[in-house]
C-alpha positions as CSV (number, residue, x, y, z in Angstrom):
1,X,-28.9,5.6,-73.6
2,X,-30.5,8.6,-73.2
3,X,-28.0,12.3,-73.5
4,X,-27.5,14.6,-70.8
5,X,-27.2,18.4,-72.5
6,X,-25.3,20.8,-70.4
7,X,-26.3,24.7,-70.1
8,X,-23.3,26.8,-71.7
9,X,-20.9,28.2,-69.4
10,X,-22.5,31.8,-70.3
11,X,-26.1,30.7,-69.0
12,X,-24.3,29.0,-66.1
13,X,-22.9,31.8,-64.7
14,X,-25.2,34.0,-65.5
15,X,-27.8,32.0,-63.3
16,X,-25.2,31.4,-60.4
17,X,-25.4,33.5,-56.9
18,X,-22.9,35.0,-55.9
19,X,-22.4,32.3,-52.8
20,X,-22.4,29.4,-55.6
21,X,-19.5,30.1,-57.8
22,X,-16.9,29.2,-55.5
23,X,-18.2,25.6,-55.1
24,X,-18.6,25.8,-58.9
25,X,-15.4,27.0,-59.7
26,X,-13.1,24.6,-57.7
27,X,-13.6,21.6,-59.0
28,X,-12.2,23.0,-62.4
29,X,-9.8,24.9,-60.5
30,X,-7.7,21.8,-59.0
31,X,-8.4,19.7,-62.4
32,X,-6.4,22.6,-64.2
33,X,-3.8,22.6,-61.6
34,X,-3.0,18.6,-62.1
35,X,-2.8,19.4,-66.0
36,X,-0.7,22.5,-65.8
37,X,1.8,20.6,-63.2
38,X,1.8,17.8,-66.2
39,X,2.6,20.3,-68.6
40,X,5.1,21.8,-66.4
41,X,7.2,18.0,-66.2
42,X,6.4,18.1,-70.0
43,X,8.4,21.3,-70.7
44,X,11.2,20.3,-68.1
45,X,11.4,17.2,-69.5
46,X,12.2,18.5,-72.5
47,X,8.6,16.6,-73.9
48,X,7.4,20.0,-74.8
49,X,9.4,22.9,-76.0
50,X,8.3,26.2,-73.2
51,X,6.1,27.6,-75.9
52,X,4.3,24.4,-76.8
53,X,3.5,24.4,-73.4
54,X,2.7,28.1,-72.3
55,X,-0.2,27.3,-75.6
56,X,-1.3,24.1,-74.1
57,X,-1.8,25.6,-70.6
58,X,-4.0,28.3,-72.6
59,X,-6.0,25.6,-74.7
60,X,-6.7,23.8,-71.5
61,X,-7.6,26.9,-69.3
62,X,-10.0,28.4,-72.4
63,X,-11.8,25.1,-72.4
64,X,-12.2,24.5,-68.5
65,X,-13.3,27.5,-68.4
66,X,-15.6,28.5,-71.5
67,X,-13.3,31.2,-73.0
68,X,-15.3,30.2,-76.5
69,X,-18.3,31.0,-75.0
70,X,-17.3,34.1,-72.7
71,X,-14.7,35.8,-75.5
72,X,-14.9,33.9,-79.3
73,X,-18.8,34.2,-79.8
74,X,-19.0,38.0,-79.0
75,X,-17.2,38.5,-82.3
76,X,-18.0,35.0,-84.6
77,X,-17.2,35.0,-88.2
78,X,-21.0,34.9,-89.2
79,X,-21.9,38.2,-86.9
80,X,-18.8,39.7,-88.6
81,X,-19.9,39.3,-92.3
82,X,-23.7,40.0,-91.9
83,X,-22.7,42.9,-90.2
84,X,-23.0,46.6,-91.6
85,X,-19.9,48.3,-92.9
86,X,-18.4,44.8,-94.1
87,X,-15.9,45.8,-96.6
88,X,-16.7,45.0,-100.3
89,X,-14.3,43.1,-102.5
90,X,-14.3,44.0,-106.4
C-alpha cells in the first residue's frame, strides 16, 4: 500500500491564493462545527463537566487547524535550549 505524505498546514497556506482558502477552509470549518455541537450535548448532558469541554473544543480546533504547526514550533523545546542566553544550572 503505498503512503500518501501531506504538506504541513504552514506550507499549505503559505502556497494558497488568496481565492483558494475559503474552499480550503470549509470543509474543516463544518467538520469542527458537528464536533463542537457533540461536545456541546456532552457538557449539557452532564458527560462532560463545561471545562472538560471548553479544552476539548480547543484540542479539536488546534488540530483541524494546525495550531502546532502555526503557534508550538515557533518556540520548540530544542530551539529553546540551543539557544543563546539559556540559563545555566550549577
Amino acid at each position: 500500500m503505498a503512503e500518501t505524505m501531506t504538506r504541513s498546514l504552514v506550507h499549505q497556506y503559505a502556497a494558497m491564493k488568496p481565492t483558494e482558502f475559503g474552499k480550503s477552509i470549509e470543509p474543516k470549518w463544518q467538520v469542527a462545527g458537528k464536533l463542537v455541537k457533540q461536545v456541546q450535548e456532552a457538557v449539557e448532558q452532564k458527560f462532560l463537566t463545561p471545562l472538560d469541554g471548553a479544552r476539548l473544543i480547543s484540542s479539536i480546533t488546534a488540530t483541524l487547524f494546525g495550531y502546532d504547526e502555526f503557534i508550538l514550533r515557533e518556540f520548540s523545546p530544542e530551539t529553546l535550549l540551543t539557544g543563546p542566553g539559556r540559563p545555566r544550572t550549577s
